[in-house]
Backbone atoms as SQL, in Angstrom:
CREATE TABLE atoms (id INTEGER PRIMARY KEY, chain TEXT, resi INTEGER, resn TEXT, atom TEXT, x REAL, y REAL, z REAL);
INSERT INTO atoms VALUES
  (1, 'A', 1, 'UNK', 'N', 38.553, -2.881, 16.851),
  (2, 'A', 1, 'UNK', 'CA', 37.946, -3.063, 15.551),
  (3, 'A', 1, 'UNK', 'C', 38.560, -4.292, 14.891),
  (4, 'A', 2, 'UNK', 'N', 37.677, -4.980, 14.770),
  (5, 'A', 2, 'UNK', 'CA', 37.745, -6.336, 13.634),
  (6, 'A', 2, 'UNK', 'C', 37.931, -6.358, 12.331),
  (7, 'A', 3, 'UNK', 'N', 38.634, -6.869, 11.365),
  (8, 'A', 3, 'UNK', 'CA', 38.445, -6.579, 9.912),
  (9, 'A', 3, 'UNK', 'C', 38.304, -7.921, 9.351),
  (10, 'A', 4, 'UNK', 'N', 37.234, -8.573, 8.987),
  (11, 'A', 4, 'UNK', 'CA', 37.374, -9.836, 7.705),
  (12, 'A', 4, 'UNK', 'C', 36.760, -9.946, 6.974),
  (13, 'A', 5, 'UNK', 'N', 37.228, -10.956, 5.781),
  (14, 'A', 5, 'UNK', 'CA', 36.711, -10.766, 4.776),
  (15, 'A', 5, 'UNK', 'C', 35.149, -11.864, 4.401),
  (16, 'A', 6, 'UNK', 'N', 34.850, -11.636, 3.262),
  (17, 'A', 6, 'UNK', 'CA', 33.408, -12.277, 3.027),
  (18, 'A', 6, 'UNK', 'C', 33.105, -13.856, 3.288),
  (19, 'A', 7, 'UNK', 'N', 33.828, -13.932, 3.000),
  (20, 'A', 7, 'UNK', 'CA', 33.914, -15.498, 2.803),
  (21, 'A', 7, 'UNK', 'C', 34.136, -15.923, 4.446),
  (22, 'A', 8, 'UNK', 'N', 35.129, -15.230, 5.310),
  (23, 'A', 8, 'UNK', 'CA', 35.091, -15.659, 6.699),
  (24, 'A', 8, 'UNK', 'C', 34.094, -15.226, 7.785),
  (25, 'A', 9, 'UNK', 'N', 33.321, -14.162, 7.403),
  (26, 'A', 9, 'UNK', 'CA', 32.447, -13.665, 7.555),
  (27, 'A', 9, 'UNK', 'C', 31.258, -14.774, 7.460),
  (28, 'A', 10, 'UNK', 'N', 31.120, -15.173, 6.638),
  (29, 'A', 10, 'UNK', 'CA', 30.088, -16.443, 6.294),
  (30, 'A', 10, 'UNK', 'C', 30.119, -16.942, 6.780),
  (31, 'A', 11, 'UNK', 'N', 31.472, -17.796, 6.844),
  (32, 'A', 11, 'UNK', 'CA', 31.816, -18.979, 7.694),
  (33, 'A', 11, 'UNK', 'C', 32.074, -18.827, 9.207),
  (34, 'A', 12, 'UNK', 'N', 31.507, -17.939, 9.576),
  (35, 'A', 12, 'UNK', 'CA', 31.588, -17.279, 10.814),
  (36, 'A', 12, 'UNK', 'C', 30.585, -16.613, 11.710),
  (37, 'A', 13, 'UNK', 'N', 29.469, -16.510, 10.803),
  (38, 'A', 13, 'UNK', 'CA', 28.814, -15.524, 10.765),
  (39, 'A', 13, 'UNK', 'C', 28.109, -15.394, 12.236),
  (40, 'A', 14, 'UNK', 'N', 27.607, -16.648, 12.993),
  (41, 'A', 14, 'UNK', 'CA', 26.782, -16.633, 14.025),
  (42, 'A', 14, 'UNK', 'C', 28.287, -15.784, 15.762),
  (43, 'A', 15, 'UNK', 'N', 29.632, -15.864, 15.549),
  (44, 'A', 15, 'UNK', 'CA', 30.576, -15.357, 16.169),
  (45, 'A', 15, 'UNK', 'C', 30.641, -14.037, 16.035),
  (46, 'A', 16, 'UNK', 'N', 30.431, -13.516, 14.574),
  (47, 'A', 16, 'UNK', 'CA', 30.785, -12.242, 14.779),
  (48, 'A', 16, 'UNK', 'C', 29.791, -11.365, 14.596),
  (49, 'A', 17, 'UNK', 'N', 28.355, -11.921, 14.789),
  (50, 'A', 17, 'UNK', 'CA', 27.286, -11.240, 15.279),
  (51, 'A', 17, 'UNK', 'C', 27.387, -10.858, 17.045),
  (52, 'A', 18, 'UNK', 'N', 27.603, -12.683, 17.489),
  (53, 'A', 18, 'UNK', 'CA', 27.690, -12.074, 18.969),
  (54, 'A', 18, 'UNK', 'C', 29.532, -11.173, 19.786),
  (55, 'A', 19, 'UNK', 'N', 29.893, -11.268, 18.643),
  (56, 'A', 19, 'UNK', 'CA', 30.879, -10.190, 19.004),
  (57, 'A', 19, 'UNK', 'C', 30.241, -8.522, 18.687),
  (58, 'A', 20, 'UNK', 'N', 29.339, -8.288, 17.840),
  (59, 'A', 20, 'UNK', 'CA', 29.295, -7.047, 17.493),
  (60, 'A', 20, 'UNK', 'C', 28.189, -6.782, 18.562),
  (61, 'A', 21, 'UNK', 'N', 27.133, -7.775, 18.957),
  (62, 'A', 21, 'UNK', 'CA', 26.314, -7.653, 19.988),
  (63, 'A', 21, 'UNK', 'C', 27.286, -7.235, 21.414),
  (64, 'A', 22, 'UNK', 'N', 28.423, -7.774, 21.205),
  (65, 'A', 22, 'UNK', 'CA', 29.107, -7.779, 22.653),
  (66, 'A', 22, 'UNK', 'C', 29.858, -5.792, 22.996),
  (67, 'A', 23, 'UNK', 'N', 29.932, -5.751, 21.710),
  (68, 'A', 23, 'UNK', 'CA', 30.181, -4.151, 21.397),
  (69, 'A', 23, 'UNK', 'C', 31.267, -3.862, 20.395),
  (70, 'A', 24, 'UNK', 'N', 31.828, -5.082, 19.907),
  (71, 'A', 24, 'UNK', 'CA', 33.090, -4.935, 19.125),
  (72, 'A', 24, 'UNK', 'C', 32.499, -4.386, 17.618),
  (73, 'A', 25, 'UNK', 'N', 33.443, -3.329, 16.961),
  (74, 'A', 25, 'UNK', 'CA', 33.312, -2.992, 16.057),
  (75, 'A', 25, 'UNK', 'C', 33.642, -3.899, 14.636),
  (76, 'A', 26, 'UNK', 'N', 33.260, -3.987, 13.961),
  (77, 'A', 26, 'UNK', 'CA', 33.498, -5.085, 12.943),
  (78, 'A', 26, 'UNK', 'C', 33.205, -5.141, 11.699),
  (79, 'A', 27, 'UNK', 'N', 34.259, -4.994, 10.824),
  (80, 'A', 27, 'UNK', 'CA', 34.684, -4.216, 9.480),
  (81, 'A', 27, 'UNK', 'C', 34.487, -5.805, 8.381),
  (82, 'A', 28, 'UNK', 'N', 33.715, -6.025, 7.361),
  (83, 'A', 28, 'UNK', 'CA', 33.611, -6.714, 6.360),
  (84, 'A', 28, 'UNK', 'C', 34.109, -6.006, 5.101),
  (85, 'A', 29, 'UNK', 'N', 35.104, -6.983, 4.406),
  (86, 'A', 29, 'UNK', 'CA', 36.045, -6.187, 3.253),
  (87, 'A', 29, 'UNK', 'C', 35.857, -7.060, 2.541),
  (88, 'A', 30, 'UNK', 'N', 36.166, -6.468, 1.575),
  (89, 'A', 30, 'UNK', 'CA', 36.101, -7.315, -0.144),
  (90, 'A', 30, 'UNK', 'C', 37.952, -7.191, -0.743),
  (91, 'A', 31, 'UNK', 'N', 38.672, -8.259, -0.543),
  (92, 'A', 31, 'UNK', 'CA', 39.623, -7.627, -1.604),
  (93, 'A', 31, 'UNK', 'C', 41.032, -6.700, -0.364),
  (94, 'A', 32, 'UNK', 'N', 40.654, -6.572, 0.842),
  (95, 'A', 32, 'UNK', 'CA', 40.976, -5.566, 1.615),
  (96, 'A', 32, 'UNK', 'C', 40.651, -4.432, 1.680),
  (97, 'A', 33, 'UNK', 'N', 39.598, -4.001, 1.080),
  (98, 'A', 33, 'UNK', 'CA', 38.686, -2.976, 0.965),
  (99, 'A', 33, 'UNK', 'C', 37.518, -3.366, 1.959),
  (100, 'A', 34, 'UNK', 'N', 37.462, -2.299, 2.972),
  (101, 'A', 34, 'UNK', 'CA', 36.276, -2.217, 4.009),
  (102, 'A', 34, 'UNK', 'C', 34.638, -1.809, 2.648),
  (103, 'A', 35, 'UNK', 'N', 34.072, -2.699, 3.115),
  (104, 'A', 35, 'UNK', 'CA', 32.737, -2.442, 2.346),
  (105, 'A', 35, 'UNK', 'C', 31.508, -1.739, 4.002),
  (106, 'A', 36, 'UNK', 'N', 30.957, -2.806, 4.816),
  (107, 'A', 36, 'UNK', 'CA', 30.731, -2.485, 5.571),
  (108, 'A', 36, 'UNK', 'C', 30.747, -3.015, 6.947),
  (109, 'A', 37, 'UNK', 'N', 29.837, -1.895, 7.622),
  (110, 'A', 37, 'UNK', 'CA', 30.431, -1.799, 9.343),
  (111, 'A', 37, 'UNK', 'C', 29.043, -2.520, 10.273),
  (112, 'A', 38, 'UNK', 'N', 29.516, -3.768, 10.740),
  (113, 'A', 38, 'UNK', 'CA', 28.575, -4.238, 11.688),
  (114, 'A', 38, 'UNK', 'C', 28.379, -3.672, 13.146),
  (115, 'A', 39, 'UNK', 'N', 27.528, -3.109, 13.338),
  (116, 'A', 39, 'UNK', 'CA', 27.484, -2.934, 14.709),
  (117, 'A', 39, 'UNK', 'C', 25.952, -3.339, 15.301),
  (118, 'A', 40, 'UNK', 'N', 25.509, -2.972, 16.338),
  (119, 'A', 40, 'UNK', 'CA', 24.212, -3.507, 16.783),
  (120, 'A', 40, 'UNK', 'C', 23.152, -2.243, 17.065),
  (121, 'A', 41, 'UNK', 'N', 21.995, -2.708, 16.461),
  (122, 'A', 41, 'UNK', 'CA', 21.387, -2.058, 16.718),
  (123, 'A', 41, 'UNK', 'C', 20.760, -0.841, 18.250),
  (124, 'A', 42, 'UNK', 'N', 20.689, 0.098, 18.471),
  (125, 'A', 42, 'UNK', 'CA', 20.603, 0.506, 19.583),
  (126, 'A', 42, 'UNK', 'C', 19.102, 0.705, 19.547),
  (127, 'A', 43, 'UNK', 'N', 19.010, -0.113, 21.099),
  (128, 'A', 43, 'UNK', 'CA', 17.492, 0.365, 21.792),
  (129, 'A', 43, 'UNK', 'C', 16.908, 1.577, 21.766),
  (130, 'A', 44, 'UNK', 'N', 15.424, 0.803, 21.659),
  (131, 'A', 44, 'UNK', 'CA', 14.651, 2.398, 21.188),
  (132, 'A', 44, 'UNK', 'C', 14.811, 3.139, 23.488),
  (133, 'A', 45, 'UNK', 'N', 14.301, 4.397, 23.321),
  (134, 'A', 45, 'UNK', 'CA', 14.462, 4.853, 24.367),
  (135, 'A', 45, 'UNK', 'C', 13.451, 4.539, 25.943),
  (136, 'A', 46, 'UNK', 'N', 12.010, 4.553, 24.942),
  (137, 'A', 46, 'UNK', 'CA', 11.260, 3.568, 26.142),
  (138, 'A', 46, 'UNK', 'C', 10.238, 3.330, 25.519),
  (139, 'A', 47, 'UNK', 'N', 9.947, 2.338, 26.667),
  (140, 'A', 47, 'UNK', 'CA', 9.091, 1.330, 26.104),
  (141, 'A', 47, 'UNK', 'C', 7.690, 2.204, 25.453),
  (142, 'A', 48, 'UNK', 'N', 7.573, 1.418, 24.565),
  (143, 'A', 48, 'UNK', 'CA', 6.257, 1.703, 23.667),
  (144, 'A', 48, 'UNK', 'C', 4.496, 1.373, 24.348),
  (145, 'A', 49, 'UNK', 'N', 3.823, 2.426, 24.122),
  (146, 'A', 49, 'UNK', 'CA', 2.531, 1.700, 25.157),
  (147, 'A', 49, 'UNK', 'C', 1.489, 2.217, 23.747),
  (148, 'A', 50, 'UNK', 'N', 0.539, 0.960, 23.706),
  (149, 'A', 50, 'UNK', 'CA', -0.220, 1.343, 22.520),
  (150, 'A', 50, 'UNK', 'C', -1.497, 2.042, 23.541),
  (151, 'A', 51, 'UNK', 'N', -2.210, 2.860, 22.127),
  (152, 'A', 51, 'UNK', 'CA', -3.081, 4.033, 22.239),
  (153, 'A', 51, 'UNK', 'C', -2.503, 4.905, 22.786),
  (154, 'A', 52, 'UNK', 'N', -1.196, 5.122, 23.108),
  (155, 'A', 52, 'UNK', 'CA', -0.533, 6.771, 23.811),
  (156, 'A', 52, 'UNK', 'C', -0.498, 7.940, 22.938),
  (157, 'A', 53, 'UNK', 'N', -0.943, 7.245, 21.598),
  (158, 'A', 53, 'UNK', 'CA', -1.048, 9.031, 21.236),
  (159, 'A', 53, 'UNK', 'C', -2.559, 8.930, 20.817),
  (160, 'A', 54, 'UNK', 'N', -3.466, 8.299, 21.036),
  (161, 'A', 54, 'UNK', 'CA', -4.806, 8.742, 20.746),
  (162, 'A', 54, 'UNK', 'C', -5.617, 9.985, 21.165),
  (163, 'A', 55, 'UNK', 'N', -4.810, 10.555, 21.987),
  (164, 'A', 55, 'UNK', 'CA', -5.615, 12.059, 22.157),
  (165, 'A', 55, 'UNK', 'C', -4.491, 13.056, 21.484),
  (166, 'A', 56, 'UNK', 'N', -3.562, 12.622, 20.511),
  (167, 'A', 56, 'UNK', 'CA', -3.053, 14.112, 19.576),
  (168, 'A', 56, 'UNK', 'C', -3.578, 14.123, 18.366),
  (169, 'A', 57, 'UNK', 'N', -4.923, 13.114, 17.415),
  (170, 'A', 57, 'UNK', 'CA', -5.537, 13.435, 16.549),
  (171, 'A', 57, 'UNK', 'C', -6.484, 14.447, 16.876),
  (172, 'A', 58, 'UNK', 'N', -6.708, 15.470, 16.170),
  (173, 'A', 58, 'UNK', 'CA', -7.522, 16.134, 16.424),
  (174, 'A', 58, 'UNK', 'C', -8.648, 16.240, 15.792),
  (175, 'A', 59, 'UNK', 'N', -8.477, 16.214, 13.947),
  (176, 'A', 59, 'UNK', 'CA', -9.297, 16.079, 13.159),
  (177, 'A', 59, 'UNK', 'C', -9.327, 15.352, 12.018),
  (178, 'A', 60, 'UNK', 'N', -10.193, 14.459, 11.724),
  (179, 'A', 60, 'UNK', 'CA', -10.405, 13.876, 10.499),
  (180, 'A', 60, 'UNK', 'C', -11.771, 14.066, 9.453),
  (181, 'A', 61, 'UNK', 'N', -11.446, 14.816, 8.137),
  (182, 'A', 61, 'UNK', 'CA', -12.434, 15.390, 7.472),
  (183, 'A', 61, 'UNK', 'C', -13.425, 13.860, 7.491),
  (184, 'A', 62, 'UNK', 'N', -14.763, 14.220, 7.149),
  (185, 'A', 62, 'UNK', 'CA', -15.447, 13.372, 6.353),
  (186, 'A', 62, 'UNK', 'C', -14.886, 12.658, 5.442),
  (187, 'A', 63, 'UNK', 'N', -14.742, 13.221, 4.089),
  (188, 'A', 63, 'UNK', 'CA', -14.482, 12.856, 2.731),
  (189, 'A', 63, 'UNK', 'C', -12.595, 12.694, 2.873),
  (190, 'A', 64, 'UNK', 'N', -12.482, 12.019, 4.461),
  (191, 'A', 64, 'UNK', 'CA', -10.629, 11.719, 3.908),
  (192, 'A', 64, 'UNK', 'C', -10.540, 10.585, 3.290),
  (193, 'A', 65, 'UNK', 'N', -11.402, 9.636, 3.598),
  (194, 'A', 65, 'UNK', 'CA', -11.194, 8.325, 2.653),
  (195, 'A', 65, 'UNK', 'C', -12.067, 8.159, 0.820),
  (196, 'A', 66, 'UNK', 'N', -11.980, 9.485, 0.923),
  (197, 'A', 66, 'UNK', 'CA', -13.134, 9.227, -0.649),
  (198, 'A', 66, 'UNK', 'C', -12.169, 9.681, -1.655),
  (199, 'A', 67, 'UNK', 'N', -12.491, 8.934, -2.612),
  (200, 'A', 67, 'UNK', 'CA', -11.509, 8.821, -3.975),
  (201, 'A', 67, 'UNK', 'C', -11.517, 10.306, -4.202),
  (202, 'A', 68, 'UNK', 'N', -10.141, 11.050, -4.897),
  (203, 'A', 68, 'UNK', 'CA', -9.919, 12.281, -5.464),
  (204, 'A', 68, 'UNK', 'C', -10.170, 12.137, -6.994),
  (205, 'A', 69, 'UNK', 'N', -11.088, 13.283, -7.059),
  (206, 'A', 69, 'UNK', 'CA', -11.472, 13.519, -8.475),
  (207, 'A', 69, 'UNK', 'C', -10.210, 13.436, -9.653),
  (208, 'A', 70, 'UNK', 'N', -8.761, 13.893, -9.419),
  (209, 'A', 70, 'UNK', 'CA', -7.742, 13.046, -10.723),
  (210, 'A', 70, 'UNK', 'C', -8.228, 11.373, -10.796),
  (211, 'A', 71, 'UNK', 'N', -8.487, 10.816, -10.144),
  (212, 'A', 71, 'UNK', 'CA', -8.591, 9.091, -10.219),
  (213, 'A', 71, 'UNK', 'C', -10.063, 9.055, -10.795),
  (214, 'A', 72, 'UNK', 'N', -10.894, 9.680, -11.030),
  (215, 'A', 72, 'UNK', 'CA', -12.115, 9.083, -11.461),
  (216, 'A', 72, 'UNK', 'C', -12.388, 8.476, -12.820),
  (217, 'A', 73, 'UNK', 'N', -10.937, 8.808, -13.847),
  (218, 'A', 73, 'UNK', 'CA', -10.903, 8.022, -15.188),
  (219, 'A', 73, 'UNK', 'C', -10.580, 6.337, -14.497),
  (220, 'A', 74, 'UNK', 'N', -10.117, 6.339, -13.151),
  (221, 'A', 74, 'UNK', 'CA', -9.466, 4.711, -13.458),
  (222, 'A', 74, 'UNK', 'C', -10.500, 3.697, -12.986),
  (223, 'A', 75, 'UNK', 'N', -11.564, 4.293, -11.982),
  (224, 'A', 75, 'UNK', 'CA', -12.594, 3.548, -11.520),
  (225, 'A', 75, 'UNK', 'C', -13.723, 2.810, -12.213);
């Protein structure tokens, strides 16, 4: 675990991204006070395929897109 502060952080900033990418934990403080914790985002689990859930809709009323009667003062 890494600890620095804002200002070196800045001046740093493109290093200790690819350190936190690399797996290092990495603490930004204010003052010596930890504010927050960089780490990297984790991959989603698999890959995404579009239309894969088009057969779990089952139903869509008629009237789902028609204005609800509370809104008819604003129209």
């Amino acid at each position: 675990m890494t600890q620095i502060n804002i200002a070196e952080a800045k001046a740093h900033f493109s290093e200790i991204i690819q350190k936190a990418l690399l797996g290092e934990e990495i603490i930004i403080a204010k003052g010596h006070k930890p504010l927050v914790k960089l780490v990297p985002l984790s991959k989603p689990d698999k890959k995404r395929i579009p239309g894969s859930a088009s057969k779990q809709l089952v139903y869509i009323a008629d009237d789902f897109d028609a204005p609800l009667d509370d809104f008819k003062d604003y129209m």
